[in-house]
Every structure is written in structure tokens, then in C-alpha cells.
mmCIF file as gemmi writes it, N, C-alpha and C atoms, coordinates in Angstrom:
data_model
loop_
_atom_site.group_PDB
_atom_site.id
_atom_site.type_symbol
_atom_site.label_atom_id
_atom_site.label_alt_id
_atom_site.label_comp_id
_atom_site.label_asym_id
_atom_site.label_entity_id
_atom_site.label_seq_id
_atom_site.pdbx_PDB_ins_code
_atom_site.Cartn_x
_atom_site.Cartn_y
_atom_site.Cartn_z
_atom_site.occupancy
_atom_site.B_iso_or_equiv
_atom_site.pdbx_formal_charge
_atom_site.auth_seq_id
_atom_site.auth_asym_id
_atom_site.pdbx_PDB_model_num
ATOM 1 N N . UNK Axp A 1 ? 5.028 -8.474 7.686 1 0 ? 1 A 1
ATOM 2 C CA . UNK Axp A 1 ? 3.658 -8.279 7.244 1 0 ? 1 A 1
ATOM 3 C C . UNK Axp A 1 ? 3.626 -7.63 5.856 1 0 ? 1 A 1
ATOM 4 N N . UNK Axp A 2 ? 2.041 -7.308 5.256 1 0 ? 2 A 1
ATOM 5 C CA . UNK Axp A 2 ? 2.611 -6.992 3.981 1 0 ? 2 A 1
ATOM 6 C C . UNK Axp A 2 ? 2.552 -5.679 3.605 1 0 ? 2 A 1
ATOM 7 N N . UNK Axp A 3 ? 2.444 -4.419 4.755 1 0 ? 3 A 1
ATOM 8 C CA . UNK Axp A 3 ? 2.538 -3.147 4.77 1 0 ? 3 A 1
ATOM 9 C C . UNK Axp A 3 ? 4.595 -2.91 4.704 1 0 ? 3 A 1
ATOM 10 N N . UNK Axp A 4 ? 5.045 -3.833 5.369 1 0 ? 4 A 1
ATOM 11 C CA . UNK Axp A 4 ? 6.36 -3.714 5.365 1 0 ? 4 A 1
ATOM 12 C C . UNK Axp A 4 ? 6.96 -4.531 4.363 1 0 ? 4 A 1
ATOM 13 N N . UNK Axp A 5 ? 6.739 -5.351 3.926 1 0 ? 5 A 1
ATOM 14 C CA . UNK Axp A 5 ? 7.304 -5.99 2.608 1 0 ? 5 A 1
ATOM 15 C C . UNK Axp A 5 ? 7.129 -4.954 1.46 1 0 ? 5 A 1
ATOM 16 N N . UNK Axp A 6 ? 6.012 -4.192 1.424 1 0 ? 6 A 1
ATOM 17 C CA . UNK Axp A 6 ? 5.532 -3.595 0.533 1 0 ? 6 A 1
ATOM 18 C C . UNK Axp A 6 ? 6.9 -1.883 0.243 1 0 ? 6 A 1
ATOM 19 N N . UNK Axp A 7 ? 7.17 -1.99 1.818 1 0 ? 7 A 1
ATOM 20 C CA . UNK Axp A 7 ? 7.33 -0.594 2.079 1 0 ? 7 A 1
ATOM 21 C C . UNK Axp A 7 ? 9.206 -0.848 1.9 1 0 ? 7 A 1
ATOM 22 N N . UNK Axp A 8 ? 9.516 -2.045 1.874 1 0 ? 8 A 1
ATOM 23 C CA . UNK Axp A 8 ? 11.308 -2.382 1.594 1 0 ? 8 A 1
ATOM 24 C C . UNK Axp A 8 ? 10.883 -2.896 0.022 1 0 ? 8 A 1
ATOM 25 N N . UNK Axp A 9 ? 10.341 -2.978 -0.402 1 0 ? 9 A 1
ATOM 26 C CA . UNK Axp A 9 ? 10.096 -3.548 -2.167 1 0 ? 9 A 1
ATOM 27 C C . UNK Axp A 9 ? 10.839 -1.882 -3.244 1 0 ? 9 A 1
ATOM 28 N N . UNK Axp A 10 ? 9.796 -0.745 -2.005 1 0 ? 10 A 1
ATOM 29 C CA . UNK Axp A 10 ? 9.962 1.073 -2.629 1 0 ? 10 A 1
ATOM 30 C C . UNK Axp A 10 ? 11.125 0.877 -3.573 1 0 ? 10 A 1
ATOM 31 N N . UNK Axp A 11 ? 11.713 1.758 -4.498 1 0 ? 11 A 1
ATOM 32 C CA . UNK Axp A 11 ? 12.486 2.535 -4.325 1 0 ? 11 A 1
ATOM 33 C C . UNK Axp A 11 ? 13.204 3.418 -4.23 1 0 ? 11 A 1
ATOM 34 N N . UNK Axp A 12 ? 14.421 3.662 -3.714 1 0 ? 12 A 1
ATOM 35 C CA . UNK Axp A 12 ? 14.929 4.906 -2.556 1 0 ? 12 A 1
ATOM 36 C C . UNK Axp A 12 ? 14.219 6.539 -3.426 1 0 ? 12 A 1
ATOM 37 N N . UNK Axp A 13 ? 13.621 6.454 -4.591 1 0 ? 13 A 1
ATOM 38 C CA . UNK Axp A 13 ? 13.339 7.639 -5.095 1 0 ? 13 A 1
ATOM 39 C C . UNK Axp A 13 ? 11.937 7.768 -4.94 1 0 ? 13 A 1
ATOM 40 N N . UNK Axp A 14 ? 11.233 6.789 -4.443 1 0 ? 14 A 1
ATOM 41 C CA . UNK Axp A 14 ? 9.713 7.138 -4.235 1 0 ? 14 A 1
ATOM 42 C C . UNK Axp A 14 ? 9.803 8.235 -2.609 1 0 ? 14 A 1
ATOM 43 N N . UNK Axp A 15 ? 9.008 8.84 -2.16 1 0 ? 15 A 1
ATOM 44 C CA . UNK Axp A 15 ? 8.495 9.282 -1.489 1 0 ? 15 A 1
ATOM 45 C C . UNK Axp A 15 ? 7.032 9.089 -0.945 1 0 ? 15 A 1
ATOM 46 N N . UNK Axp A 16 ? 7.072 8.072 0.026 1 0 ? 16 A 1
ATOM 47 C CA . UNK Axp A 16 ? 5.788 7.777 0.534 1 0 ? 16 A 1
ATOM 48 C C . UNK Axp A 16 ? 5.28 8.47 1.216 1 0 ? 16 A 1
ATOM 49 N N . UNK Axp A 17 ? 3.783 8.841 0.68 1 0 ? 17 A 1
ATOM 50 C CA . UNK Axp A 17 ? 3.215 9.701 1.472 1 0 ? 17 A 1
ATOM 51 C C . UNK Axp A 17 ? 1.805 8.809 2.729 1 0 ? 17 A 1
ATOM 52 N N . UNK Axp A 18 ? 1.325 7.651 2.175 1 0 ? 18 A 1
ATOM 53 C CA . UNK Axp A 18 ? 0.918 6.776 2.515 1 0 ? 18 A 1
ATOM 54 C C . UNK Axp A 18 ? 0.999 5.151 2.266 1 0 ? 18 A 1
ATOM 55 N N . UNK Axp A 19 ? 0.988 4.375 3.028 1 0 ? 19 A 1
ATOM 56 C CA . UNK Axp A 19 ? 0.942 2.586 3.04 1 0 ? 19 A 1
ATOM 57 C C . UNK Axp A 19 ? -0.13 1.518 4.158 1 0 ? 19 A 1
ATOM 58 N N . UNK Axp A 20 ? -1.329 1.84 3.224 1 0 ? 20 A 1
ATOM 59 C CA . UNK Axp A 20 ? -2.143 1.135 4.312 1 0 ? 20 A 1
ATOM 60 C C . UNK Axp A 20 ? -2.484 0.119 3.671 1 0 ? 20 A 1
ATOM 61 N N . UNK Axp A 21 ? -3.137 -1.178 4.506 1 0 ? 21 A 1
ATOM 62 C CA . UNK Axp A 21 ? -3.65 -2.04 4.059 1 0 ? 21 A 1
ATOM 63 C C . UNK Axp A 21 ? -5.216 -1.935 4.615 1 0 ? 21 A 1
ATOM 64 N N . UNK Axp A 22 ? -5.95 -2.379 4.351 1 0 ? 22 A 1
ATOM 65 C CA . UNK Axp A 22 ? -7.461 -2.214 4.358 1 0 ? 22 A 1
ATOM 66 C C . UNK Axp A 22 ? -8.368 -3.972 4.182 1 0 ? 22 A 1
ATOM 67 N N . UNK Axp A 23 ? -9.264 -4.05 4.376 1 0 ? 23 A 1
ATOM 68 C CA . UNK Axp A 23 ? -10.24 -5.128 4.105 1 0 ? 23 A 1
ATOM 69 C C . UNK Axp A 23 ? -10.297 -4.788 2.664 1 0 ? 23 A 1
ATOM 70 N N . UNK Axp A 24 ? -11.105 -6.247 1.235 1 0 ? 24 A 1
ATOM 71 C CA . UNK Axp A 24 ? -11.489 -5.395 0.546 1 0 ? 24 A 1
ATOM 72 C C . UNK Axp A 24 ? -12.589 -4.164 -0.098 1 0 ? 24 A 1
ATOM 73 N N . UNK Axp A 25 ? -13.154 -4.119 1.011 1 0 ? 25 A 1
ATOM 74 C CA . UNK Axp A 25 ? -14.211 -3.116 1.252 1 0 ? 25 A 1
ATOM 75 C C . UNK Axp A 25 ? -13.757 -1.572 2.378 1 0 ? 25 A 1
ATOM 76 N N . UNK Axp A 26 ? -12.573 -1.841 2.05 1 0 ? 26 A 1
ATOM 77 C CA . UNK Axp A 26 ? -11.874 -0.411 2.912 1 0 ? 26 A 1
ATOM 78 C C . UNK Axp A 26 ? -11.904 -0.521 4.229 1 0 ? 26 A 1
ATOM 79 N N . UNK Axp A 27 ? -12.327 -1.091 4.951 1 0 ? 27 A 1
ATOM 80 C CA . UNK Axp A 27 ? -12.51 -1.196 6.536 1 0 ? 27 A 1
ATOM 81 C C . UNK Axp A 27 ? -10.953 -1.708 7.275 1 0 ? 27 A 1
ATOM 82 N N . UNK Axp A 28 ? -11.126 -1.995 8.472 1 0 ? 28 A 1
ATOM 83 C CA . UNK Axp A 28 ? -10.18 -2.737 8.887 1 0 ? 28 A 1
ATOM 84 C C . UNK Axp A 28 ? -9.486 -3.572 7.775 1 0 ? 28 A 1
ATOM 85 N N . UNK Axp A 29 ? -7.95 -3.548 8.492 1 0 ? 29 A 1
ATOM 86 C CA . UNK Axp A 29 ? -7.219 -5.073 7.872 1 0 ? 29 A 1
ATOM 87 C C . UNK Axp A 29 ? -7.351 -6.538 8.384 1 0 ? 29 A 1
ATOM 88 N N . UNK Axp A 30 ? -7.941 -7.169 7.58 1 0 ? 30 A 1
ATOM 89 C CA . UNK Axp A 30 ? -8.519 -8.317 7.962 1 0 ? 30 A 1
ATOM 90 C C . UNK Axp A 30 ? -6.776 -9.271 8.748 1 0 ? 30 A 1
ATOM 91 N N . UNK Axp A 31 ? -7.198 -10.568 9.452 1 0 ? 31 A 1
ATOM 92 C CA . UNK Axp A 31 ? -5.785 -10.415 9.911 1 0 ? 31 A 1
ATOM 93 C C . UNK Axp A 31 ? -4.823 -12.127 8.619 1 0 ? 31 A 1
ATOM 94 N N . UNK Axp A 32 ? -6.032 -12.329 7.852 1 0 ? 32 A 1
ATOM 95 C CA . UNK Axp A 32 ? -6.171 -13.266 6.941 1 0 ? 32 A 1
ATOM 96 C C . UNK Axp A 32 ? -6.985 -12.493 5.885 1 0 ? 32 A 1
ATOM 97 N N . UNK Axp A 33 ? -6.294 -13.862 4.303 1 0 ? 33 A 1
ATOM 98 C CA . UNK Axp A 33 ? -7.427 -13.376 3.032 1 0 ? 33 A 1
ATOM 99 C C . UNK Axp A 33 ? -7.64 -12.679 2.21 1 0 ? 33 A 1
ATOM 100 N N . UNK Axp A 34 ? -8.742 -11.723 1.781 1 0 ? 34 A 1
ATOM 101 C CA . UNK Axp A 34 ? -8.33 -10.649 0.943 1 0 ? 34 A 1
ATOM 102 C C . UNK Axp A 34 ? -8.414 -10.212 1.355 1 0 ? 34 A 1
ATOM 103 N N . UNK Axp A 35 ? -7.604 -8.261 0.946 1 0 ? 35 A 1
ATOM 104 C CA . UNK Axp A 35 ? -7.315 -7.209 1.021 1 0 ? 35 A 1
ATOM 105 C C . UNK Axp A 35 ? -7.303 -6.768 0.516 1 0 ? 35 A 1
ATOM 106 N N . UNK Axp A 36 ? -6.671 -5.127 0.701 1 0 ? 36 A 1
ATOM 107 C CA . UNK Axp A 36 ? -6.306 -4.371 0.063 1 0 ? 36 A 1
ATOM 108 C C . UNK Axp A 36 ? -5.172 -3.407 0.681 1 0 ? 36 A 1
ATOM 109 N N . UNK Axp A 37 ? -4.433 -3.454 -0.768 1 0 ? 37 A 1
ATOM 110 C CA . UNK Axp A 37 ? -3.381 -2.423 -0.254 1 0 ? 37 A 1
ATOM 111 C C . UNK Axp A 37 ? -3.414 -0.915 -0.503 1 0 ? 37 A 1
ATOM 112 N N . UNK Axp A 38 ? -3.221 0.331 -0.306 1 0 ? 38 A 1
ATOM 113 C CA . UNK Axp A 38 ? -3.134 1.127 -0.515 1 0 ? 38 A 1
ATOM 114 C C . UNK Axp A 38 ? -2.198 2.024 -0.512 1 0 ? 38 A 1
ATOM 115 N N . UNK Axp A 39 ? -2.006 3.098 -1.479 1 0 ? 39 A 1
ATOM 116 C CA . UNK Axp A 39 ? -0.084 4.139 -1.217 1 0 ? 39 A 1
ATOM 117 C C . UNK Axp A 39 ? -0.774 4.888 -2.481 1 0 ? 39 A 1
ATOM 118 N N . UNK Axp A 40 ? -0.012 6.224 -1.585 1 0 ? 40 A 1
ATOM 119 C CA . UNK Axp A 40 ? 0.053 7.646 -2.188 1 0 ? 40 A 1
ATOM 120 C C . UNK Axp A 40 ? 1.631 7.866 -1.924 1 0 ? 40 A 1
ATOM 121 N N . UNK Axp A 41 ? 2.18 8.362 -3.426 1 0 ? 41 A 1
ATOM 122 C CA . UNK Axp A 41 ? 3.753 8.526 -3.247 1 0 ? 41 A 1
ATOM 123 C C . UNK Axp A 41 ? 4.005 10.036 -3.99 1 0 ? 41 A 1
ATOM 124 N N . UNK Axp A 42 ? 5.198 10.201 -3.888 1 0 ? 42 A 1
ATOM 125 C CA . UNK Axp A 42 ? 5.83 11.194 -4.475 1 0 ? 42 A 1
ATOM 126 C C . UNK Axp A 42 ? 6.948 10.686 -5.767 1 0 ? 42 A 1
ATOM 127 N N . UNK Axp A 43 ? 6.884 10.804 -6.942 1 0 ? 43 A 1
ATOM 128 C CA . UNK Axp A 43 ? 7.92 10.142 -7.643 1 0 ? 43 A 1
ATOM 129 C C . UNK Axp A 43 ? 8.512 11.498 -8.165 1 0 ? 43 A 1
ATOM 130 N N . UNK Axp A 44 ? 9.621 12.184 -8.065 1 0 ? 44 A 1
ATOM 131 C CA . UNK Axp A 44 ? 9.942 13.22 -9.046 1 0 ? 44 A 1
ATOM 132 C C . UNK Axp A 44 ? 8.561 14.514 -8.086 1 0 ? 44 A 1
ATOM 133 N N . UNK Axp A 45 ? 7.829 15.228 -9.535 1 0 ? 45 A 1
ATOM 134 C CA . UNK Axp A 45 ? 7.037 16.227 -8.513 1 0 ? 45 A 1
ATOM 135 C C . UNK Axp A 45 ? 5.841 15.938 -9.007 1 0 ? 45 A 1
ATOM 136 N N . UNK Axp A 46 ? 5.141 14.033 -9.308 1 0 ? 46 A 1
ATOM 137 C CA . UNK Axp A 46 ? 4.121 13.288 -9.688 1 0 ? 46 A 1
ATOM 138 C C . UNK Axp A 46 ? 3.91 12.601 -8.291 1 0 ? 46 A 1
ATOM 139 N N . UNK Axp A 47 ? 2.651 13.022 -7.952 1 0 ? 47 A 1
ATOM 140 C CA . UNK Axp A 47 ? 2.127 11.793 -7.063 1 0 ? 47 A 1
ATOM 141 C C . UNK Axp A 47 ? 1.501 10.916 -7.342 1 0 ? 47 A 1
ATOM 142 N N . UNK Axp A 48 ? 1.674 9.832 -7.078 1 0 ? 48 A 1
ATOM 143 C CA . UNK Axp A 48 ? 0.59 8.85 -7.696 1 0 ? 48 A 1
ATOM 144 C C . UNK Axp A 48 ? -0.314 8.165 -6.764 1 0 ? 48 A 1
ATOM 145 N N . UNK Axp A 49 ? -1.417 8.252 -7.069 1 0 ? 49 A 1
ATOM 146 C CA . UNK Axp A 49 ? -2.464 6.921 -5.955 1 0 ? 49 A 1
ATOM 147 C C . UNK Axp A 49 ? -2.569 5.927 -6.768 1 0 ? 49 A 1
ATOM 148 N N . UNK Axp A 50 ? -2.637 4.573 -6.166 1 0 ? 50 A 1
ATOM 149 C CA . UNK Axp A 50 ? -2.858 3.512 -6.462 1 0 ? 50 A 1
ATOM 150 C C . UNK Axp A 50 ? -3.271 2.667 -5.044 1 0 ? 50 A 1
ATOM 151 N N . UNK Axp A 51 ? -3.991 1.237 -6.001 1 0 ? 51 A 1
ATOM 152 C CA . UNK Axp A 51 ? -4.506 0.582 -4.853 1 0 ? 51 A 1
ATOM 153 C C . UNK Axp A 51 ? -4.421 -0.848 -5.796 1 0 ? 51 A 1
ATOM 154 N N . UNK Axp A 52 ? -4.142 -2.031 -4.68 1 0 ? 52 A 1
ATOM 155 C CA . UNK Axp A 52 ? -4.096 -3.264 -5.295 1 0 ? 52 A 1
ATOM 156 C C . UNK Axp A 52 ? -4.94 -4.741 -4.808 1 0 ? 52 A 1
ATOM 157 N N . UNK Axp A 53 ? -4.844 -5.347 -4.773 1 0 ? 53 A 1
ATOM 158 C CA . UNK Axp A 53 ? -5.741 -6.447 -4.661 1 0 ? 53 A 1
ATOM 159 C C . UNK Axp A 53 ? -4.869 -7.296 -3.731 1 0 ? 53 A 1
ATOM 160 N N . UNK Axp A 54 ? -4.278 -7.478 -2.294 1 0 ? 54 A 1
ATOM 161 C CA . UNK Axp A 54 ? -3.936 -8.571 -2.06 1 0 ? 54 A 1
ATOM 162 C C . UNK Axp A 54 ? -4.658 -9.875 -1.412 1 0 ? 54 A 1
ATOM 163 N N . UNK Axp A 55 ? -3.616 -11.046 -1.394 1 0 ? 55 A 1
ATOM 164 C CA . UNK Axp A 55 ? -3.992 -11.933 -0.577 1 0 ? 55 A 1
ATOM 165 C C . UNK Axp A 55 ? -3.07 -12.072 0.857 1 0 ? 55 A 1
ATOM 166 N N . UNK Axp A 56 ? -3.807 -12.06 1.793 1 0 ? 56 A 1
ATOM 167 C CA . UNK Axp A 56 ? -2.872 -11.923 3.456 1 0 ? 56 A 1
ATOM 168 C C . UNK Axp A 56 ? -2.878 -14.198 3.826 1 0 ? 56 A 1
């Protein structure tokens, strides 16, 4: 799925603090279509949020 593709893509120096996927309106993950991905990490002593646009 693409919470786990997403989550073996990392690497070994990130620190995930979150990996969700979402509708693109934040709700449920649709189980088709668009989405959204979401992750809060640790890189070094920077966290970063980000969010992306997928297609399921």
C-alpha cells in the first residue's frame, strides 16, 4: 500500500514521527483515487511536516 511504500522509500536517518494517508480533504483514506499523504519526521534535530498529493 502506499503508507508502506512510502515508509521503505525513508532514509535510515529520518525519524518518523508520523505516516498517514488521508482523503484529499483529510478524512478517511479513500480505498481508490486521490489522496493524501501525510509525515512528520525527525532529520538531525529539524522536524519537518509535509504533505503530498497522491494517486491510490
Amino acid at each position: 500500500d502506499a503508507v508502506a511504500a512510502a515508509r521503505a522509500a525513508l532514509h535510515p536517518d529520518v525519524a518518523l514521527d508520523y505516516l498517514v494517508l488521508t482523503d484529499p480533504d483529510l478524512g478517511p483514506p479513500p480505498p481508490s483515487g486521490p489522496a493524501r499523504l501525510l509525515i512528520a519526521a525527525k532529520v538531525g534535530a529539524t522536524r519537518l511536516i509535509d504533505n503530498i498529493p497522491v494517486e491510490l
